[in-house]
Every structure is written in structure tokens, then in C-alpha cells.
C-alpha positions in Angstrom: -2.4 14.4 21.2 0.9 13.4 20.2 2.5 14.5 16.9 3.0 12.4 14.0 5.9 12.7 12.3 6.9 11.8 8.5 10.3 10.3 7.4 11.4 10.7 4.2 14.8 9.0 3.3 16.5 9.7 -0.4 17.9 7.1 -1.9 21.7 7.0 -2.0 23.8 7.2 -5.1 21.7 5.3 -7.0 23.8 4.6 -10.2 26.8 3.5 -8.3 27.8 0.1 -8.4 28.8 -0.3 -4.5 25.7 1.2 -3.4 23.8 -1.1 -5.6 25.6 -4.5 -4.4 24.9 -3.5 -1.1 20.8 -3.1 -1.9 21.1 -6.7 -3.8 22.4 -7.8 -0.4 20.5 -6.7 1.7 17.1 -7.9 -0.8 18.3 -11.0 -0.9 19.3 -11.5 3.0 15.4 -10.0 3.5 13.9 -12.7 0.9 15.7 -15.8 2.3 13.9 -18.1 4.2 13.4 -18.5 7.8 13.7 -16.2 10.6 15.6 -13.6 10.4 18.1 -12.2 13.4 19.4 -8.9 14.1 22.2 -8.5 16.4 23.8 -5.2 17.3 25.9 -4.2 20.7 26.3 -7.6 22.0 22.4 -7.7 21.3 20.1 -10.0 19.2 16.2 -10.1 18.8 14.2 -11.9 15.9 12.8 -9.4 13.4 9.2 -9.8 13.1 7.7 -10.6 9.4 5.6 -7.3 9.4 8.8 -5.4 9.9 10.7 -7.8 8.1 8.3 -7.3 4.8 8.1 -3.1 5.6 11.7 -3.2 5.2 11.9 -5.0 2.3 9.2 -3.1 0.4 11.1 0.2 1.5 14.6 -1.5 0.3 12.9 -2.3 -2.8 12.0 1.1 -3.5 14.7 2.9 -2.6 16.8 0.6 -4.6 14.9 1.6 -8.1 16.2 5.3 -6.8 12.8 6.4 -5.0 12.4 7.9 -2.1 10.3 6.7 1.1 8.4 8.4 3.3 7.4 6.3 6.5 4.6 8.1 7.8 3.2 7.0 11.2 -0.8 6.5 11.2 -3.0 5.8 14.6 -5.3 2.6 14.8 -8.2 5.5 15.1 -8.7 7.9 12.7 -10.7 11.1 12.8 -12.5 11.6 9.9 -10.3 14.4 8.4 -7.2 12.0 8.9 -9.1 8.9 7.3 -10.2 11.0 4.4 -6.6 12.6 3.9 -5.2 8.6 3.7 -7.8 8.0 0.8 -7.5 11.5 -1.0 -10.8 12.8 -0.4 -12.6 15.3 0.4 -14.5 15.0 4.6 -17.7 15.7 3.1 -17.0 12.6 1.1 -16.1 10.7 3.6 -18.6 11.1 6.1 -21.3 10.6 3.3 -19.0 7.6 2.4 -20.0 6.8 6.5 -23.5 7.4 6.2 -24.1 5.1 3.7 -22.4 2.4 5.4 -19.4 1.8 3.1 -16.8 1.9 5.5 -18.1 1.1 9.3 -17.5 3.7 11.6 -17.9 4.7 15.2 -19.1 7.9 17.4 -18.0 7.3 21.3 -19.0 10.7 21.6 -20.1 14.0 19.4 -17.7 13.1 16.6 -17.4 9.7 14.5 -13.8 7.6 14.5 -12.8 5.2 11.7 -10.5 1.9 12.1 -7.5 2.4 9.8 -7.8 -1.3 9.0 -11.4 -0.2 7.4 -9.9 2.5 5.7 -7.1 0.6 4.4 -10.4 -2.5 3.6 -12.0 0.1 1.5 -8.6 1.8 -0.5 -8.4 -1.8 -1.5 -12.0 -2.4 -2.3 -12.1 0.4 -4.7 -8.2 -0.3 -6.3 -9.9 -3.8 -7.2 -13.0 -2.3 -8.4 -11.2 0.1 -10.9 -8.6 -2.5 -11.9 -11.4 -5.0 -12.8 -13.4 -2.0 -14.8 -10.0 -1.8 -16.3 -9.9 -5.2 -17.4 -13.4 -5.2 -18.9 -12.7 -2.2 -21.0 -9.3 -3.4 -22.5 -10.5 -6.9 -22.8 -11.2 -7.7 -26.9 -14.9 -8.0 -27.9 -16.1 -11.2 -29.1 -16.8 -11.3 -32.5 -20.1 -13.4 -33.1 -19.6 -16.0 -36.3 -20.7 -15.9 -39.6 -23.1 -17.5 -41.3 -20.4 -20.5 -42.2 -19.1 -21.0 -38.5 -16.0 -18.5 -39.1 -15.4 -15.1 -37.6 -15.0 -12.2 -40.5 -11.3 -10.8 -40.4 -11.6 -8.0 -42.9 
């Protein structure tokens, strides 16, 4: 099995003026339309949007002085790796499998997971809790008075 490895970049001077014109460059070269070109060593190729969008959401954060961490992931998960990407526990996970919430296979004695079903079900659940969120925040209506108005006080 190959290793995986993390790479975590720090952003660079993030208060100074030179290093921030050169972010709002780059941001702004990533946004445009249209294809986008990189050339290097007498060398050009077309960058490809999911690259293109990576690159811009790592840009992005680096230039509001956070780092990023690139971490490599397989198609195929185990189910210690697919629960480690959603922050759970294995046991939760493979119950999480049993009951059919996130499809899963077993080519042999142990199950595998799609990442693209893992990733499915992070955002499944981040919907879920963001729409709980909006119910709970969202104002009660008030039922009118006996005259048609809605009691202020």
C-alpha cells in the first residue's frame, strides 16, 4: 500500500502589502473567464477546472492567513479511513453501513466505501443540521388577535 502523505503550507507574511497584491493577482487571474494556460520551461498545458477551482479555494484561504493542508485520499476507503474523513468513531460507521446510509461494498472479508459516498453523506448531514438550524432561529408566528392584529406588548 502506498503512503499518503499530508501537505501543509503556512501562509506567507500575511499582513504585508506585496505579499497581498500578489494573492489579489493571482484570485483574480483564477476567477477570470475562460480557460486558463500554464506555461513553464518552454511548456504549456491547459489547467483543468477541478484544479483550477482546488487552487483557487487554497489561494483563498491562505490569503485570509490560514494554512492548508492538501491531504491525498484514495477512491476506496477502508472503513477506519472513511470514518476518520467524517470524524467518527468505526463502530459508527459500520453501523452507519448496516443500516444502509452510506452504500458500501465487501469484495472480500472486509467492507470498502466510495469516497464520493462518504463525501454524499458529510454533505447530507451538513444540510440536515444547517436546515435544523434554520428552523430553530427562524421567529415564531404569532397567531392574531381577536381584532385581526398581532399583540406587540
Amino acid at each position: 500500500m502506498t503512503a499518503l502523505m499530508e501537505q501543509t503550507v503556512l501562509p506567507g507574511n500575511p499582513g504585508g502589502a506585496v505579499g497581498q497584491r500578489r494573492f489579489d493577482h493571482l484570485l483574480d487571474v483564477l476567477n477570470a473567464p475562460g480557460g486558463l494556460t500554464v506555461e513553464a520551461g518552454g511548456q504549456s498545458a491547459e489547467l483543468p477546472d477541478e484544479l483550477r477551482q482546488l487552487l483557487l479555494a487554497a489561494l483563498t484561504t491562505l490569503a485570509s492567513g490560514t494554512a492548508v493542508t492538501l491531504t491525498p485520499q484514495r477512491t476506496q476507503l477502508t472503513t477506519q479511513e472513511a470514518a476518520d474523513i467524517l470524524g467518527i468513531s468505526r463502530p459508527t460507521l459500520v453501523r452507519l453501513l448496516s443500516e444502509g446510509e452510506i452504500p458500501s461494498t465487501r469484495p472480500g472479508r472486509h467492507r470498502r466505501i466510495q469516497l464520493v459516498d462518504v463525501l454524499a453523506y458529510q454533505q447530507r448531514i451538513r444540510e440536515q443540521r444547517e436546515d435544523a438550524l434554520d428552523r430553530l432561529s427562524a421567529p415564531e408566528p404569532t397567531a392574531p388577535g381577536p381584532d385581526g392584529f398581532t399583540a406587540t406588548r
